[in-house]
C-alpha positions in Angstrom: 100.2 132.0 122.1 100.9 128.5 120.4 98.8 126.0 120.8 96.3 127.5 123.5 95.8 130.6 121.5 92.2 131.4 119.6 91.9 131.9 116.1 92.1 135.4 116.3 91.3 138.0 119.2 88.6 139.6 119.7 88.4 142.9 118.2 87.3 146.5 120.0 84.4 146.4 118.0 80.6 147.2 118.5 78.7 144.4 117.6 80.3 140.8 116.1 79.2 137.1 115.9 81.0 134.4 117.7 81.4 131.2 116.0 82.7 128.0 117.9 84.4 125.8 116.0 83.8 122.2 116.7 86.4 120.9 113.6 84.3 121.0 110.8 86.3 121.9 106.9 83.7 124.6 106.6 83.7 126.5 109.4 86.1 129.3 107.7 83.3 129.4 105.4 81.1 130.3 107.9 82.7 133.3 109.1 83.4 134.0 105.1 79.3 134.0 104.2 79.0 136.2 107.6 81.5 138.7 106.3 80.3 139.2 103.0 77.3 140.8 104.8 79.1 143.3 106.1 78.5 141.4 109.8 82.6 140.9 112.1 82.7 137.8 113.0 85.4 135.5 114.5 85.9 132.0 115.0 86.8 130.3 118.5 87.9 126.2 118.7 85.0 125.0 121.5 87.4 125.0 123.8 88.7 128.7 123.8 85.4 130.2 124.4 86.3 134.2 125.2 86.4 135.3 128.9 84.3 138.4 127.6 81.5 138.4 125.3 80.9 142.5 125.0 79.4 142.7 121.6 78.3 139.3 120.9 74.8 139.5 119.4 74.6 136.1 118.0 76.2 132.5 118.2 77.2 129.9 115.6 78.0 126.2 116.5 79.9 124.9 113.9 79.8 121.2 112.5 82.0 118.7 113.1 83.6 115.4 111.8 82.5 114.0 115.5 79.7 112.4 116.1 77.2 113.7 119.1 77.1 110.4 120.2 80.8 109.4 120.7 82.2 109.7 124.8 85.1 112.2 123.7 82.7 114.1 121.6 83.7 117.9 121.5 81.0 119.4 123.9 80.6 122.9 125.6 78.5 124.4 128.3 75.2 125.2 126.2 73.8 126.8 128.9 76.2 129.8 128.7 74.8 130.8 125.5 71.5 129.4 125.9 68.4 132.2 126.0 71.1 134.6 126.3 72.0 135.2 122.5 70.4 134.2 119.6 72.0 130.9 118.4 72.0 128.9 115.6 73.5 125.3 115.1 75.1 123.7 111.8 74.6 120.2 111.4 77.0 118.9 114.2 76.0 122.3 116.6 71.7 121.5 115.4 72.5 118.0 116.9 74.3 118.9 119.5 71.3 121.6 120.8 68.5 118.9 119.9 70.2 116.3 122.4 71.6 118.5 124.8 67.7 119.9 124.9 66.1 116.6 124.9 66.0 115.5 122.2 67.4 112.4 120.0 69.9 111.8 117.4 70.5 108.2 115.7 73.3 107.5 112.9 71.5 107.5 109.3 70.3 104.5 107.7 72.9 106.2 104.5 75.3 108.6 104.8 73.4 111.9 103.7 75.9 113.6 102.1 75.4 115.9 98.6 72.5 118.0 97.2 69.1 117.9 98.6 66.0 119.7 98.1 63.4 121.0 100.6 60.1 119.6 100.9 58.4 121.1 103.4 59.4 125.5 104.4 57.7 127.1 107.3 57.9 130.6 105.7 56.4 132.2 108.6 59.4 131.4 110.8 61.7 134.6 110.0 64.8 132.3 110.1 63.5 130.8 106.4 62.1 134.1 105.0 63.2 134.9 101.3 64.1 130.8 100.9 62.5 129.3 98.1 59.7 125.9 97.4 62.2 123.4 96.9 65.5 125.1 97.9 68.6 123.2 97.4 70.2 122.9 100.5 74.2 120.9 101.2 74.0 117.9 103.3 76.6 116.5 105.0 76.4 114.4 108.2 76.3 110.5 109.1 73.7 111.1 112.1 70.2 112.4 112.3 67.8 113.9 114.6 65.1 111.4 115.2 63.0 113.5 117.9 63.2 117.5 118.6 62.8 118.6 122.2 59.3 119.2 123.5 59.9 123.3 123.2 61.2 122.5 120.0 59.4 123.1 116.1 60.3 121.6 113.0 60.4 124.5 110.2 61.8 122.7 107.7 62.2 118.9 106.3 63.8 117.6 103.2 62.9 114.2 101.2 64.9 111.9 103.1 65.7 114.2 106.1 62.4 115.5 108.4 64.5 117.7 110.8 66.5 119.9 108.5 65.5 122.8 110.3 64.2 123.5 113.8 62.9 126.4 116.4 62.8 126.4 120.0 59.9 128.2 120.9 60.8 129.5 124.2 63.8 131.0 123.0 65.3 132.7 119.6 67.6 129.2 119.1 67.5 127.2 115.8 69.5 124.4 113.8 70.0 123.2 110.7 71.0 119.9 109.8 72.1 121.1 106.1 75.2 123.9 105.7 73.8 127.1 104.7 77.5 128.5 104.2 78.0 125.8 101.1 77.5 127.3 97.6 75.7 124.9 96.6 72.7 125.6 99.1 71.2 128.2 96.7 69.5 130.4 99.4 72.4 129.6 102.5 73.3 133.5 102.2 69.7 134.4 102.6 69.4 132.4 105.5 72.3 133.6 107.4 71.1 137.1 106.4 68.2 136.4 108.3 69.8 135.1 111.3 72.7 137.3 111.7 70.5 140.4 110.8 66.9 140.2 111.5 67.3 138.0 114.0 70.9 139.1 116.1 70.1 142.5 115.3 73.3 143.3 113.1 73.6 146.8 111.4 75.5 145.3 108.7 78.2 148.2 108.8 81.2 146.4 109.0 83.3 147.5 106.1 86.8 148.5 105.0 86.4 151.9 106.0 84.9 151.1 109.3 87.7 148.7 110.1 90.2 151.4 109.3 88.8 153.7 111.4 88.3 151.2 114.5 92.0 149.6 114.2 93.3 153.4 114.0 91.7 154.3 117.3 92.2 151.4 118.8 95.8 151.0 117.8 96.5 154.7 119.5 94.6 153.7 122.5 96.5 150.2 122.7 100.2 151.7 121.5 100.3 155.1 122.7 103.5 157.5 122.7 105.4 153.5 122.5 107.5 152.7 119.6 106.9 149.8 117.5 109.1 147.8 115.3 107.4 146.4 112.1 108.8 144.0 109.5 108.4 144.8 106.2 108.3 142.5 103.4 106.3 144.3 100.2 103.8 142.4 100.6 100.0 143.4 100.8 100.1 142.3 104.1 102.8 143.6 105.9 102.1 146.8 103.8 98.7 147.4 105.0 99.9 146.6 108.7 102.4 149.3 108.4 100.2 152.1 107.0 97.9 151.5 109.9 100.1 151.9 112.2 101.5 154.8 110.8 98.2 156.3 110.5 97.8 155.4 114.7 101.4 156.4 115.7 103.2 157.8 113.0 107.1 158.1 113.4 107.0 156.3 116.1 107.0 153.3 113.9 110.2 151.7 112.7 109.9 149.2 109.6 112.8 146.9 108.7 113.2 145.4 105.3 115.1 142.2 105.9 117.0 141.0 102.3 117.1 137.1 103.2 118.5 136.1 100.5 115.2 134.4 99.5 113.1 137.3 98.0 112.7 137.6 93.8 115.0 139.1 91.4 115.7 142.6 92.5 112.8 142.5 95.1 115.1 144.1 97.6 115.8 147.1 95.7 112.2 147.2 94.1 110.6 146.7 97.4 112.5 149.6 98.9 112.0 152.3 96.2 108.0 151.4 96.5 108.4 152.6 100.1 110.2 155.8 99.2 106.8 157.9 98.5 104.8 156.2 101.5 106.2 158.2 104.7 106.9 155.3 106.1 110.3 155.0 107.8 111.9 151.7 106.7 115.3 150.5 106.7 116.8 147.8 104.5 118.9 145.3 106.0 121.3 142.6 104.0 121.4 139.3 105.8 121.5 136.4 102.9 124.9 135.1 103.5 123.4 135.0 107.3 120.2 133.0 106.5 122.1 130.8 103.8 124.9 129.8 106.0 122.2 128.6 108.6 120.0 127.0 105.9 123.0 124.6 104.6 122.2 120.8 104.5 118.5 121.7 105.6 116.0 119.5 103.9 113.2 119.0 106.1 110.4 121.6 105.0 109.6 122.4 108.4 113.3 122.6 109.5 113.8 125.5 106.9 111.1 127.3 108.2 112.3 127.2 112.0 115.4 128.2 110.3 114.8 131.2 108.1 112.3 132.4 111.1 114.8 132.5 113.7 117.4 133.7 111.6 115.1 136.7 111.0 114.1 136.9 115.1 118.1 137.0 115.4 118.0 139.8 112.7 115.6 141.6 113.8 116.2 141.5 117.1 119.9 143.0 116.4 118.1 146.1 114.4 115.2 146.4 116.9 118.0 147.0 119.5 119.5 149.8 117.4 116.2 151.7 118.1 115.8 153.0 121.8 113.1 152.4 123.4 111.0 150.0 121.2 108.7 147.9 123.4 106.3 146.2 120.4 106.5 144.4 117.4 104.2 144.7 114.6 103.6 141.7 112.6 101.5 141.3 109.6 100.2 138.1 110.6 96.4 137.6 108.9 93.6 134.9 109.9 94.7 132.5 106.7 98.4 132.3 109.4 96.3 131.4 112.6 94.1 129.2 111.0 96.9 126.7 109.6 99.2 127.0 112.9 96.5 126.2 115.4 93.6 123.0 115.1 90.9 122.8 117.4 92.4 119.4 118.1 95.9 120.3 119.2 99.1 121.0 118.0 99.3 117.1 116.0 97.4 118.4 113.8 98.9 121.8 112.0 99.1 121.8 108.9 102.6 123.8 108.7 104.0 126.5 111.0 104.3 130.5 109.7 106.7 132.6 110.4 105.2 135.2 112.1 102.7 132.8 114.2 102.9 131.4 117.6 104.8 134.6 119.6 108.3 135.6 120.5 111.2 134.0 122.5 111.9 134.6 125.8 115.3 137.5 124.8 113.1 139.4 122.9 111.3 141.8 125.3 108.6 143.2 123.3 104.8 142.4 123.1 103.5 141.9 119.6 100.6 143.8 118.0 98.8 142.4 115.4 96.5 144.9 113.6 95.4 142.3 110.7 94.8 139.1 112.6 91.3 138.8 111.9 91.2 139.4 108.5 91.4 137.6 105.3 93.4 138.4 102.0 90.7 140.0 100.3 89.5 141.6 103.1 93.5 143.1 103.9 93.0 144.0 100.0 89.7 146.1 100.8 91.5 147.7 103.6 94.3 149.0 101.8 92.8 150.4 99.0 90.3 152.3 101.3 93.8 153.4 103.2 94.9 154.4 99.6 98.3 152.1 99.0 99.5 152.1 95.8 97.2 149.7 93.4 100.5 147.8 92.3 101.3 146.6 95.8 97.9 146.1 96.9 97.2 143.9 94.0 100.6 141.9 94.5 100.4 138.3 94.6 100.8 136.8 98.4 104.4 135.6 98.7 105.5 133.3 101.6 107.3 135.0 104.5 110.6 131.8 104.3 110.1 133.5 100.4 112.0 130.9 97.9 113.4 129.1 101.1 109.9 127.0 100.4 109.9 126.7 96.5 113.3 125.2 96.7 112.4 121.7 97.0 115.7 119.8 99.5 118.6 121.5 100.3 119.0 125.7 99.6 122.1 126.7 97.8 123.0 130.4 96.2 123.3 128.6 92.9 119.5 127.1 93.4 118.4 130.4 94.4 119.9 132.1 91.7 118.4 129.5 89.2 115.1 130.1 90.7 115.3 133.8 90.7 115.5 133.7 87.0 112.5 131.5 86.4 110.2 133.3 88.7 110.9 136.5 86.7 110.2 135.3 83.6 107.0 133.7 85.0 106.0 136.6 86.7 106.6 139.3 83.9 104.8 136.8 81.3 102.0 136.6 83.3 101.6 140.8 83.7 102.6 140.7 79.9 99.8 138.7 78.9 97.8 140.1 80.9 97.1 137.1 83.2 97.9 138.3 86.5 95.3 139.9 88.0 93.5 136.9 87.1 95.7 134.5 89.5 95.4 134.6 92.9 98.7 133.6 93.4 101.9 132.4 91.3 105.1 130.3 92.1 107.7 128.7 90.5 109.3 125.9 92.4 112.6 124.2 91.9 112.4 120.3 92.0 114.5 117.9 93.2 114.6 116.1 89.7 117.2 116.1 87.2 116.0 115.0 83.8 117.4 113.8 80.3 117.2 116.2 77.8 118.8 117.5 73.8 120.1 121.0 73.8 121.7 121.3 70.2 123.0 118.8 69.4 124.2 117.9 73.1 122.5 115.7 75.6 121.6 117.3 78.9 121.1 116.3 82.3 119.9 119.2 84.0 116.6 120.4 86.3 113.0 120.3 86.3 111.0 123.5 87.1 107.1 123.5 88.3 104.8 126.1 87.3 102.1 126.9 89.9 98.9 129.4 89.6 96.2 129.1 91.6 92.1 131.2 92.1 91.1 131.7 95.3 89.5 134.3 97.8 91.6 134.0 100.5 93.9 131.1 100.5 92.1 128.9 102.5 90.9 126.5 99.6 92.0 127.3 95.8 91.5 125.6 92.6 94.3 125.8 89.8 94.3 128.4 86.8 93.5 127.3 83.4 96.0 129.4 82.0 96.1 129.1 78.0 98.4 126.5 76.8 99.9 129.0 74.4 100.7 131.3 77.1 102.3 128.0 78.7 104.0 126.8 75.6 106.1 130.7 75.5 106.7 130.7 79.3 108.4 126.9 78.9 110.1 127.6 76.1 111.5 131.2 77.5 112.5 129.4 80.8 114.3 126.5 79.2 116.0 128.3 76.6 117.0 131.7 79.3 118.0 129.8 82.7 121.1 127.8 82.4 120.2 124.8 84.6 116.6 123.8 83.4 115.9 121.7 81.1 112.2 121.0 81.8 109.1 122.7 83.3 106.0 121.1 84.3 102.6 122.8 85.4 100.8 121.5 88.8 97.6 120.5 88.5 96.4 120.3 91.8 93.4 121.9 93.5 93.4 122.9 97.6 92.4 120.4 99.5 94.4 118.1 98.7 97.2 119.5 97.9 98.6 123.1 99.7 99.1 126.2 97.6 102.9 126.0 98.1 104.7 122.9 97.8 106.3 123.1 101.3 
């Protein structure tokens, strides 16, 4: 694990489509437009190709912020995939075949970068079948292919761009200089459709229920008669994990509910009564003056992470040994984790660290199995309302595993958390009330570091600033915030100020991802 390890691993599956990823911001997009055809795919950084490729019936080379001409250029043996699988290359990966081939790529008189139209279709070609006169396509790259290899076709050209599409004709390998994965390219789906299923051969039958039914079968094959340990946290995610192990290995699965002092207002005893009517076996541990005591004078967002996750290995670890036997833990770790903790360039350039990401230490003998790594949110969501959980947890918004350890801006007190506590709840049950939250993706309140001038009565105050966050997204990896009515706003502000002893101002956050993260920490 840690920085060597892939994206995700590969899956006991029948038939998927690898996608090396050469550092480009869309290649989760990539694997999302794949998906939503009902194709598995998973990505690989360049580096991390797979020792086995059983079931690969098709490759994607991913762009990248590099240029094809640069020395330390990310590069990879092209002949390993080369008339073996069908392959198709995205901007950087088209430019990458084209010189590796024979070809030539120059850097743009312009940077092409925005909306373009295509001139010029070769409909015959069944990679551009079903795409349009004048498609609008995504550009996005600072070099350009000036000359195809001999073998090599053009079957598409925009206005400014001739090679926006090519075919080698000794072999099912293609490129495209535009990104087919980008909304705005109006007939991108149609195009991967074409590649990943007329062309690779893909039955398109990869859905919830056919995951479920994999994962079960391979989680008995993988597990056994062994026991597992599971954290729960009543969450969609470690929820789901738990009812598919259960459905592989039934009571041989402990769950642990960990209280770290963190969770929402009554979210311990909530959480545990949900369970009740599930089968699962879970038991609930107290720890917060534990985690608390650790977390004192901890200011550094990443420090309070490190913290509150091995605080909870030290918990856990102390349960797990209270169970004979147990030789795995479960985690509910999904792609959106792996994604942020590992960067096809190395460890300098993670985003922020998960808690459940990046493997054990060395006291805790047990090997982890991950039965959601290669899924996002939504798709989790599919899963467990084809496994039939409970609508009200399925639907739940994603909460972070450090909990309110990250929405407490600086240092973590009981007093802060208590504060907090109190305006998450109101947010929360306002947003149900109105009828609002099923149409967030996900919902925070986070306590600043601020204190602000303000007239209670007749009394000046001097007291804190709360932010508001709500956010759309599919699965976490970008997210633009909720234009929730300013009415609904107006009550929620004026219920938290006048309620919580300790604010005396609430703000709402703007901010879209990228730039800014979902969570403030």
């Amino acid at each position: 694990m840690g920085e060597n390890r892939p994206y995700v691993y590969l899956c006991s599956m029948q038939e998927m489509i690898l996608i090396l990823d050469f550092g480009s911001q869309y290649t989760q997009l990539i694997a999302r437009r794949v998906r939503e055809l009902n194709v598995y795919c998973e990505i690989h950084p360049y580096h991390h190709i797979p020792s086995t490729m059983e079931g690969v019936k098709g490759v994607i080379l991913s762009g990248s912020p590099s240029s094809v001409r640069d020395a330390n250029a990310p590069r990879i043996n092209l002949d390993a995939f080369y008339g073996r699988f069908p392959l198709l290359g995205v901007c950087y990966g088209a430019q990458y075949i084209a010189l590796n081939k024979g070809g030539d790529v120059q850097p743009s008189s312009n940077r092409e970068y925005g909306r373009a139209n295509l001139a010029f279709i070769d409909k015959q070609e069944l990679l551009m079948d079903s795409v349009g006169d004048n498609s609008q396509v995504w550009m996005s790259h600072a070099d350009t292919i000036t000359r195809i290899p001999e073998t090599f076709k053009l079957i598409a050209s925009s206005h400014d761009v001739e090679v926006a599409a090519f075919k080698d004709t000794k072999s099912q390998t293609y490129g495209l200089q535009f990104h087919p994965e980008v909304y705005h390219s109006t007939d991108g789906l149609a195009l991967l459709k074409n590649f990943v299923a007329d062309i690779c051969g893909c039955s398109q039958s990869w859905t919830a229920a056919s995951f479920v039914s994999s994962s079960v079968n391979a989680l008995k094959e993988k597990l056994g008669n062994d026991k597992v340990v599971l954290g729960l946290s009543g969450g969609v995610d470690s929820t789901v994990a738990g009812v598919l192990l259960h459905q592989a290995i039934g009571t041989q699965l402990h769950c642990i509910f960990v209280d770290n002092g963190l969770l929402r207002k009554n979210e311990f005893e909530d959480v545990l009564a949900s369970y009740e009517h599930m089968g699962l076996n879970v038991k609930g541990v107290r720890a917060a003056d534990r985690f608390l005591d650790a977390l004192k004078g901890a200011t550094d967002p990443e420090e309070k992470r490190k913290i509150i996750g091995r605080v909870f290995i030290e918990v856990f670890d102390d349960e797990a040994h209270k169970i004979q036997g147990v030789q795995w833990l479960g985690q509910g770790t999904i792609y959106p984790d792996v994604i942020e903790s590992v960067s096809v360039n190395g460890p300098s350039a993670t985003i922020k660290s998960h808690h459940n990401v990046g493997g054990l230490p060395d006291f805790m003998k047990m090997k982890v199995v991950e039965p959601l790594n290669s899924l996002f949110k939504d798709e989790v969501r599919r899963v467990g309302k084809s496994l039939g959980i409970n609508p009200a947890l399925i639907n739940r918004h994603p909460f972070p595993g450090p909990g309110l350890g990250i929405r407490i801006l600086g240092d973590i007190t009981e007093e802060k958390v208590r504060i907090l506590q109190e305006v998450d709840h109101i947010y929360i049950k306002a947003l149900k009330d109105w009828h609002l939250y099923e149409q967030v993706w996900q919902a925070a309140a986070i306590l600043l570091p601020v204190q602000s001038v303000g007239v209670m009565g007749d009394e000046r105050t001097y007291e804190n600033a709360v932010a508001l966050r709500a956010v759309g997204s599919t699965d976490g990896m970008t997210a633009d915030w909720s234009h929730l009515p300013y009415d609904f706003l107006a009550k929620v502000s004026n219920d938290i100020i006048n309620k919580v002893k300790g604010i005396n101002r609430v703000v709402y956050d703007i901010s879209s991802k990228p730039p800014a993260t979902i969570e403030w920490e």
